[in-house]
C-alpha positions in Angstrom: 202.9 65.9 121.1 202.4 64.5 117.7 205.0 63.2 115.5 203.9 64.5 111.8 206.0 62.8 109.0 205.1 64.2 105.4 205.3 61.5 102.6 208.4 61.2 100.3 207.3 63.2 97.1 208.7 61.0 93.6 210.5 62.5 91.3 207.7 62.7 89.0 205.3 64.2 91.5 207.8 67.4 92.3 208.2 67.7 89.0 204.4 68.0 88.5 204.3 70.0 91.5 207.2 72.2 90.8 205.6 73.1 87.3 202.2 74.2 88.6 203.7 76.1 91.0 206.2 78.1 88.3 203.5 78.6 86.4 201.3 80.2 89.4 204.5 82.6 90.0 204.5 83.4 86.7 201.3 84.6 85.9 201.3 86.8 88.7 205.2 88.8 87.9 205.3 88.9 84.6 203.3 91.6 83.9 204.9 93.9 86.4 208.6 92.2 86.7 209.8 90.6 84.1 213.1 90.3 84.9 212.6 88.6 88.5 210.3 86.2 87.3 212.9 84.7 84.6 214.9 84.7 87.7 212.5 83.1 90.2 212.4 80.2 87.6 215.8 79.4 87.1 216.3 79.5 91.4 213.3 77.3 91.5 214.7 75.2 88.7 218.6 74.6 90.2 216.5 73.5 93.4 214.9 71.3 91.7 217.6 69.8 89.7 219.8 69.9 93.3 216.9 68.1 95.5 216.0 65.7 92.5 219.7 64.8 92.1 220.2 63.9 95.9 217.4 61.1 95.4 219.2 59.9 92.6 222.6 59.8 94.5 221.3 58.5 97.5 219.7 55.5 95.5 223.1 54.9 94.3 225.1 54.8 97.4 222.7 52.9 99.6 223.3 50.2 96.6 226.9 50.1 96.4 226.4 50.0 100.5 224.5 47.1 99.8 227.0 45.1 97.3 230.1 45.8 99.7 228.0 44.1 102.5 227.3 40.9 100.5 231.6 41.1 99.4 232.4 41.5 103.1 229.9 38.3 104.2 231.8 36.3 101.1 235.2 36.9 101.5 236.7 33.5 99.7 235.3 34.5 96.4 237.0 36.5 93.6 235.4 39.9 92.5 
């Protein structure tokens, strides 16, 4: 059995990808249900911002992981 890993998509490319996507969606409820496709958007939006933001906060805490480390292997020194 295989291991499949996908590759890590950037910010900037689920944006991109997000955007085509909406779009596609759009074009095709619009003309028939208005109503769900405003609200299709603003799902697929909060997922976006919610996925996007857990990058950003992961970044973050695997560097403040990182500066506790280098206080804990330099102990003698003031902060």
């Amino acid at each position: 059995m295989r291991n499949i890993r996908f590759p890590d998509l950037d910010i900037t490319g689920m944006w991109g990808l997000a955007v085509g996507v909406f779009f596609h969606l759009i074009a095709r409820l619009v003309r028939k249900q208005p109503e769900l496709a405003v609200q299709a958007g603003e799902i697929f939006g909060l997922g976006m911002v919610v996925f996007g933001g857990y990058r950003i906060l992961n970044a973050l805490i695997a560097e403040a992981e990182k500066e506790e480390k280098a206080c804990e292997k330099q102990p003698d020194e003031p902060r």
